[in-house]
C-alpha positions in Angstrom: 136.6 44.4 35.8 134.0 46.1 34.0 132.5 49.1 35.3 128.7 48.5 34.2 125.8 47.4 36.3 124.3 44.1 36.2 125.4 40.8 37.3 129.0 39.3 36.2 130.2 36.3 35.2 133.7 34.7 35.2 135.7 33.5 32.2 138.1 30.5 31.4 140.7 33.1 33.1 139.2 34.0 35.8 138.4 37.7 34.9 135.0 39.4 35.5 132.7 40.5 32.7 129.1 41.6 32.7 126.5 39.1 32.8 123.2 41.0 31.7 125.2 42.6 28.9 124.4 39.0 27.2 120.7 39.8 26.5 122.1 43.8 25.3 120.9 43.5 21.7 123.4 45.3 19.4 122.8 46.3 15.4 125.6 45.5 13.5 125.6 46.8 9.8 128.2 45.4 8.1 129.9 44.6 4.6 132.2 45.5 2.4 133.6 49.2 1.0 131.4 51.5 -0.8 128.1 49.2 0.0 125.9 52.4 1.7 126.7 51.1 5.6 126.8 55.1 6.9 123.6 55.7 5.2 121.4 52.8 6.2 122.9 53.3 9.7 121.8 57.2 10.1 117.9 55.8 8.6 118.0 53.1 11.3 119.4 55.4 14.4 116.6 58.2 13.2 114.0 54.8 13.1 115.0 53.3 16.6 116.2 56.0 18.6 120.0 55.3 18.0 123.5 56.6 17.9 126.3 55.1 15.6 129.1 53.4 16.8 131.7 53.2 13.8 133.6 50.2 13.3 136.2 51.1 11.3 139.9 51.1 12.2 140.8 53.7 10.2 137.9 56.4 10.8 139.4 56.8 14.3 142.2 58.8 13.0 141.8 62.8 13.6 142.6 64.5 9.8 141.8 61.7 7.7 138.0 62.1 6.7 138.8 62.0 3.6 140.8 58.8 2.8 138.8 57.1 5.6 135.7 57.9 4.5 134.2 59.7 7.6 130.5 60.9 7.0 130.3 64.3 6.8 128.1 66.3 9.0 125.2 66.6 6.2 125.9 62.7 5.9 125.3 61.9 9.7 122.2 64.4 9.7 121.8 65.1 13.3 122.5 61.3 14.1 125.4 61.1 17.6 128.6 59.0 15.8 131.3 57.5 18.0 134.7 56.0 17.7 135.3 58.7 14.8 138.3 61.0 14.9 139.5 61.0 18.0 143.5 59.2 17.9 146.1 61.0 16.9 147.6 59.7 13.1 151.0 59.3 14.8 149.3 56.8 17.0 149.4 53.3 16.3 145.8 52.7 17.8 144.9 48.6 18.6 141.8 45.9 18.5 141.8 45.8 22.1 141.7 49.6 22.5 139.1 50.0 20.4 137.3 47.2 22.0 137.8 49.2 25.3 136.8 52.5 24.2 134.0 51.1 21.9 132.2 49.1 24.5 132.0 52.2 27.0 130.4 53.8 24.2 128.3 50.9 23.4 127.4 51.2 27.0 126.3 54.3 27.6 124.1 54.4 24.5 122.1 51.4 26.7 122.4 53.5 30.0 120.6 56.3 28.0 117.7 54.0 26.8 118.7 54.6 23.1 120.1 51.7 20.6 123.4 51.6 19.7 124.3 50.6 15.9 127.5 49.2 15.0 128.5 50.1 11.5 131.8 49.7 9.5 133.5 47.4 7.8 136.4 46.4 10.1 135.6 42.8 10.6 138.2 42.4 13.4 136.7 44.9 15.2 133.2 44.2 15.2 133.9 40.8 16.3 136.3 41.6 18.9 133.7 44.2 20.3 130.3 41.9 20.1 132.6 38.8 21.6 133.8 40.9 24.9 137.7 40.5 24.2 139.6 42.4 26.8 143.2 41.5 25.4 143.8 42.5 29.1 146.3 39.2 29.5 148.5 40.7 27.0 150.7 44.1 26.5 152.5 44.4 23.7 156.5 45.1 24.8 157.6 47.2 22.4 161.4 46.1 22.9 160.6 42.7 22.7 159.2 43.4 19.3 161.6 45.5 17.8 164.2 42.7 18.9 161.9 39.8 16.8 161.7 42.4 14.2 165.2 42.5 14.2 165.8 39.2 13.7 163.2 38.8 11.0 164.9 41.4 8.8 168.0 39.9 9.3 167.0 36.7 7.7 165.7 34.8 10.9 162.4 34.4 9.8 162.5 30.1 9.3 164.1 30.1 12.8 161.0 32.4 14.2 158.8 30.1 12.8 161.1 27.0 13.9 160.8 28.4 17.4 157.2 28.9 17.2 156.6 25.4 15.6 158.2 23.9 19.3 156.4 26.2 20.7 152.8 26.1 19.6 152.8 23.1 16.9 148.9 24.6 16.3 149.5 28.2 15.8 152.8 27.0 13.6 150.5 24.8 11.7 148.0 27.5 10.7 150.7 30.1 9.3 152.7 30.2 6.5 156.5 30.1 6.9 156.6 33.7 5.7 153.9 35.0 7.4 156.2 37.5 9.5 153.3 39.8 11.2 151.7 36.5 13.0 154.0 34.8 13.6 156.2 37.5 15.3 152.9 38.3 17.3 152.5 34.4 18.3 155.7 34.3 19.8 155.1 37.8 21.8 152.0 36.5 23.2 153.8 33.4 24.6 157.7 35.2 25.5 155.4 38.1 27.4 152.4 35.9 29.2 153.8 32.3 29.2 150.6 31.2 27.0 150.7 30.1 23.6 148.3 32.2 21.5 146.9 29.0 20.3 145.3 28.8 24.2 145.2 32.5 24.4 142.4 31.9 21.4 140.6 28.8 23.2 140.1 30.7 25.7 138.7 34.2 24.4 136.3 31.7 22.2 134.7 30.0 25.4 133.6 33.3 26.7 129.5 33.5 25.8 129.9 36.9 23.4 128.8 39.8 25.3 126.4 41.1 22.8 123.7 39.4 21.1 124.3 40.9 17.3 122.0 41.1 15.0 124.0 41.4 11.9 122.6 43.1 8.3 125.5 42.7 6.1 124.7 45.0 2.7 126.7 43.7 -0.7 126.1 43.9 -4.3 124.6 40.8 -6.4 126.9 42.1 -9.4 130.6 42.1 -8.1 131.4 44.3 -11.3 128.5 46.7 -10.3 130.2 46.9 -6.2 133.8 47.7 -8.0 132.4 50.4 -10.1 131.2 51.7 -7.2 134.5 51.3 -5.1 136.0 53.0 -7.9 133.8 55.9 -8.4 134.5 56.3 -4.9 138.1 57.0 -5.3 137.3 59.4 -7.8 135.1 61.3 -5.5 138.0 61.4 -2.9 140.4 62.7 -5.2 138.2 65.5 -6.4 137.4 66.2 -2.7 141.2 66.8 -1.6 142.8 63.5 -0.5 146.2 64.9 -2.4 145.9 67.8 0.0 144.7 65.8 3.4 148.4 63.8 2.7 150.2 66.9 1.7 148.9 68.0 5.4 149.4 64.8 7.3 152.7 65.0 5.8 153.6 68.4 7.2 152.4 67.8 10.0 155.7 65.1 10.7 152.8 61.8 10.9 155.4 58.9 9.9 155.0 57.6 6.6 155.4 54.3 8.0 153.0 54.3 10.6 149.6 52.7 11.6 147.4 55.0 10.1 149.5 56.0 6.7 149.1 52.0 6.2 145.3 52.8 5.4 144.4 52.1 1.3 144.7 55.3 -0.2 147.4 56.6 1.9 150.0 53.6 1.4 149.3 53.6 -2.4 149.8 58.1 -3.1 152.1 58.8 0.0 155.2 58.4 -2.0 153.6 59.9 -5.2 152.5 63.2 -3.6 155.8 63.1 -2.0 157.1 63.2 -5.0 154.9 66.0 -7.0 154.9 64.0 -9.9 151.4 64.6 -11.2 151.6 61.0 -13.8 152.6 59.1 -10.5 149.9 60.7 -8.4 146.8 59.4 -10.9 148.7 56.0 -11.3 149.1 55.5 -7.5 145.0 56.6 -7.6 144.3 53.8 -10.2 146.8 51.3 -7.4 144.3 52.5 -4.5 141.4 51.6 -6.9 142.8 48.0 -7.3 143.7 47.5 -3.7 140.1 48.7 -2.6 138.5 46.3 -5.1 141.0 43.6 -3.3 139.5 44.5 0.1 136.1 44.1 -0.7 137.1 40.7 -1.8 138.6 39.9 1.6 135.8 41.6 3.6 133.3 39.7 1.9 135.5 36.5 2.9 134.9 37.6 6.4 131.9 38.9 6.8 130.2 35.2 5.1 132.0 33.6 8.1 128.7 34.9 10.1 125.8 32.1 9.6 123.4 34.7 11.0 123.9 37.8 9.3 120.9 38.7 7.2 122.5 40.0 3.8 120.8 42.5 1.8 122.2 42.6 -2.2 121.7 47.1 -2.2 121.8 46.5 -6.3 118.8 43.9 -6.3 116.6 46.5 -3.8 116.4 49.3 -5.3 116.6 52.2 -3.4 117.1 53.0 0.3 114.0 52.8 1.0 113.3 49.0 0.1 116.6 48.3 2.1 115.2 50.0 5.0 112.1 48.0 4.8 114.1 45.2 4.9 116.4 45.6 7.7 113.7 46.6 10.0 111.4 43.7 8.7 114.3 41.3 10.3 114.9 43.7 13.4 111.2 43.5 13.7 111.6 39.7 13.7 114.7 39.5 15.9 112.9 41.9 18.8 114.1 45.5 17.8 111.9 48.0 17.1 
């Protein structure tokens, strides 16, 4: 149960969530890398009385700001941001802890009359967070992974997926054979709550969402113009001190394979700076170039799954100031502000 005032509701399941949060209207700037997210949400918290909520999976992490991308304090200029730095790298931090810890935060913003704005490009995360997902019906047992893992490495993949295919015939039909991380997680869901994830989903997506989002999604017109950008962004992180921020995190015993060293920019120059090979260090920067430039791809895939998002192309605007305009015009429309 949900510790907020207001009237509650019931899910498919049975479990309690806030009724009144359903008329709660939430900001949600979106899109992909390297799009100005952190600086249109600052102009629209100073413009509506807000605080920043980030929604980005990797800005949680504590000794990352640079890899991650964290707005600096001059950045954030006075502006309250939450969900930033505060897990520990050697955690492997979760959707549905973010959801929790994001939505208290989401509440209290309301409880203090001020408007929260969601910004980040973590589509799992916004969407898990405006939806109300608890994930409460399922803990992860850490044995019973490392035993599927097991079996998976050991060449039992095709008989995961055989088991999973009895199973749930619908989950098995969305995956591909080889698709080890799902369908080792499918067949957790079911071994640990006796439901397939395929119901598991049917459910969550019956559940009215808890926020009403109004979504600006910022992109570039000229793909080639939003890669440039993505790559001059690399740059900038290099000549900032991301070799030193791993050289640290490294020191510091954080697991090379862990959640947070899994980030773009720390898979790609972990091995290089462990290393010292200067050649492999500014090859492993031109790898986190390409593999950035591949995100943006697959963030734009999610984000244009959202009918009502109002998109705003930054290149065809301007300046900030004609986005600004923009975002509020629609806020303006949508009853904000």
């Amino acid at each position: 149960i949900w510790g907020f005032g207001g009237k509650i509701r019931s899910n498919p399941e049975g479990k309690v969530v806030p009724e009144m949060a359903q008329s709660k209207k939430l900001i949600v700037i979106c899109g992909p890398t390297a799009t100005g997210k952190t600086k249109l949400g600052v102009a629209l918290a100073k413009a509506l009385d807000g605080e920043v909520v980030s929604a980005d999976s990797m800005q949680v992490y504590r000794g990352m700001p640079i890899g991650t991308a964290q707005p600096t304090a001059e950045e954030r200029d006075g502006v309250p941001h939450h969900m930033m730095a505060m897990a520990d790298p050697s955690e492997n931090y979760s959707v549905a802890r973010y959801v929790e810890e994001a939505t208290a935060c989401v509440e209290d913003i309301f409880a203090r009359g001020k408007q929260p704005i969601l910004v980040g490009g973590t589509g799992l995360y916004i969407d898990a967070l405006c939806k109300g997902q608890t994930f409460s019906d399922f803990q992860p047992d850490s044995g019973l992974r490392a035993k599927l893992q097991a079996q998976a490495a050991q060449g039992g993949l095709p008989r995961l997926w055989a088991d999973l295919e009895r199973i749930d015939p619908e989950a098995a039909a969305r995956l591909h054979p080889n698709d080890e991380k799902r369908i080792l997680r499918a067949l957790e869901v079911w071994y640990t709550t006796g439901k397939t994830i395929s119901q598991h989903n049917r459910e969550t997506q019956a559940v009215p969402p808890r926020y009403e989002a109004l979504t600006i999604t910022l992109t570039y017109a000229d793909r080639q113009a939003l890669y440039a950008r993505i790559d001059q962004r690399v740059d900038e992180m290099m000549a900032h001190g991301l070799v030193k921020e791993i050289q640290a995190l490294l020191a510091a015993g954080i697991p090379k394979d862990g959640t947070a060293m899994q980030a773009i920019g720390y898979k790609e120059l972990v091995p290089a700076v462990a290393s010292g090979d200067a050649d492999a260090i500014q090859q492993a920067a031109e790898e986190v170039k390409l593999r950035s430039r591949q995100y943006a791809k697959r963030q734009l895939s999610w984000f244009r799954r959202n009918p009502k998002a109002h998109w705003i192309e930054v290149d065809r605007q301007g300046n900030i100031s004609s986005i600004i305009r923009d975002s509020t015009d629609f806020l303006h429309e949508n009853g904000v502000g």
